[in-house]
N, C-alpha and C positions, 0 to 999 in steps of 0.2 A: 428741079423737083416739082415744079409748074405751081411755086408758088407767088408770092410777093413781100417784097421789103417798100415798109414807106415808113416817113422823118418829118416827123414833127418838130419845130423849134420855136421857142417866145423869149426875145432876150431878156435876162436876168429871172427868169423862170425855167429854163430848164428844156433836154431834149426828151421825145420818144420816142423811141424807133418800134415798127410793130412787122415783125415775120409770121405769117401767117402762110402754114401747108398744109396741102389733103393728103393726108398721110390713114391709111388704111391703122383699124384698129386692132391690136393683137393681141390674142389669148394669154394672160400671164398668167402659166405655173410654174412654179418654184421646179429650180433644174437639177435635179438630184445626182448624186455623186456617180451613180452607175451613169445619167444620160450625159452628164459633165466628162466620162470619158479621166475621171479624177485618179481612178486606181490603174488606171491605163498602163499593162506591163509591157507593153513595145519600147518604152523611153526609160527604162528602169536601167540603172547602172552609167549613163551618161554622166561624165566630169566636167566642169564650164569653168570657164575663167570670166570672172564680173569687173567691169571697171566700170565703175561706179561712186561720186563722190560723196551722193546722199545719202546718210545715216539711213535716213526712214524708207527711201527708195531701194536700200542694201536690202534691210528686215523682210519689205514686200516683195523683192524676188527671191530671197533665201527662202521665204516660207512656200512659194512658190514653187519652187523648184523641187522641194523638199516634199512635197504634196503628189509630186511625179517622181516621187525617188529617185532624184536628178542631185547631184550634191555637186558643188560649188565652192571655189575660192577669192573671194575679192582682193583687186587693188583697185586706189582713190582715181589714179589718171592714167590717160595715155604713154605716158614716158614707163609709169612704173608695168602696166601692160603688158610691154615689149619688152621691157626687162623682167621681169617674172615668166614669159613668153619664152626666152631666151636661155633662162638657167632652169630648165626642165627638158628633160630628153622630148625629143619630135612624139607625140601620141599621148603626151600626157593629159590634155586638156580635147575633150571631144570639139569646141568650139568655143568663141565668145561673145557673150552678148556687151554690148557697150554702147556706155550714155555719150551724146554727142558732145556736149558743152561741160566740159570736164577742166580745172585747173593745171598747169604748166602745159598741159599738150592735148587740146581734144579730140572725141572720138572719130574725126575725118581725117585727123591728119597722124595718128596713128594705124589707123585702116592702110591709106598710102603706105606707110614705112612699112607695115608688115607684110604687104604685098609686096613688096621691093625686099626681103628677106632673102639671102642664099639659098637656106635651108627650102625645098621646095616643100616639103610635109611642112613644115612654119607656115611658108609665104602661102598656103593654099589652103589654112586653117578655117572654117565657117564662120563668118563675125556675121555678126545680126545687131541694130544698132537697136536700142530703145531708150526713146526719147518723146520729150514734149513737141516737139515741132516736128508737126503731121503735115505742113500744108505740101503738096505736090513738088515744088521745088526743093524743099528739105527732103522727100522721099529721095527725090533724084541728085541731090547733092552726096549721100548715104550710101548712092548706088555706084554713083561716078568716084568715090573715095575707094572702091572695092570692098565695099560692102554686098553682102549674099541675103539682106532682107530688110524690113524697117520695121519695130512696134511702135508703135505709140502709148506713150502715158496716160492715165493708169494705164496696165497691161492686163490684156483681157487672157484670159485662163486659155480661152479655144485656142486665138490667134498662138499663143505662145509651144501647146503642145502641139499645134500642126507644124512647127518650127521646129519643135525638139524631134517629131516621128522623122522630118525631112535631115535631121543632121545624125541621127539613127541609121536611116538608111541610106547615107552616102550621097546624097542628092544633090549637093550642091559640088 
């Protein structure tokens, strides 16, 4: 981004590191519901499966979702996932989105199992991983698990409905 990192250090006093970029200034106005794309009726009626272990991370994509008249069922892990996955006829769930680092089974290695599913409408389901761990090797860990996309945490509103238009219309 042509800028610079430099590290200051004094033992027993302390570091500072100083990132310094020339970053172009930008116009901020408040982004309104019509330019936010918020009442967006292309993604209206989609059903999602959440696996998800965080209470408050649940709230934040239920309201979310809810926002694009997207509604949604959570489980906590990857095991119950696949089994919630499993006791619903093939069509029930338009897609899932799922947290990577999830208790008993996380969301890599439940991606793997449900690709390896009989059912081929199962194994061919849209998973979209959203998670804190953005860095490029977690993108491609996400990808190589057969996973169909990455967000990152928080979840930015745009990224999420250009997600939801693409499992809309069959894209993946």
């Amino acid at each position: 981004m042509g800028g610079t990192i430099t590290c200051e250090s004094e033992v027993e006093k302390g570091t500072t590191f100083t990132v310094r970029l020339n970053l172009p200034i930008v116009d901020q106005q408040p982004v309104t519901k019509q330019e936010g794309h918020l009442e967006d009726d292309e993604v209206r009626g989609l059903h999602l499966l959440v696996a998800e272990d965080n209470e408050l991370n649940w709230e934040v994509i239920e309201i979310l979702l809810e926002e694009f008249g997207v509604t949604c069922e959570r489980v906590e892990n990857g095991r119950l996932c696949i089994e919630q996955l499993l006791a619903n006829p093939a069509g029930t769930y338009d897609a899932i989105l799922m947290d990577v680092q999830m208790p008993e089974m996380n969301g890599l290695e439940a991606s793997q199992r449900i690709r390896n599913l009989d059912e081929a409408a199962l194994r061919n389901i849209p998973v979209i991983a959203m998670t804190a761990d953005a860095f490029a090797e977690d993108v491609q860990a996400c990808i190589s698990s057969g996973m169909n996309g990455h967000m990152a945490k928080p979840i930015d509103t745009i990224v999420l409905l250009n997600y939801l238009k693409k499992i809309k219309n069959k894209m993946f």
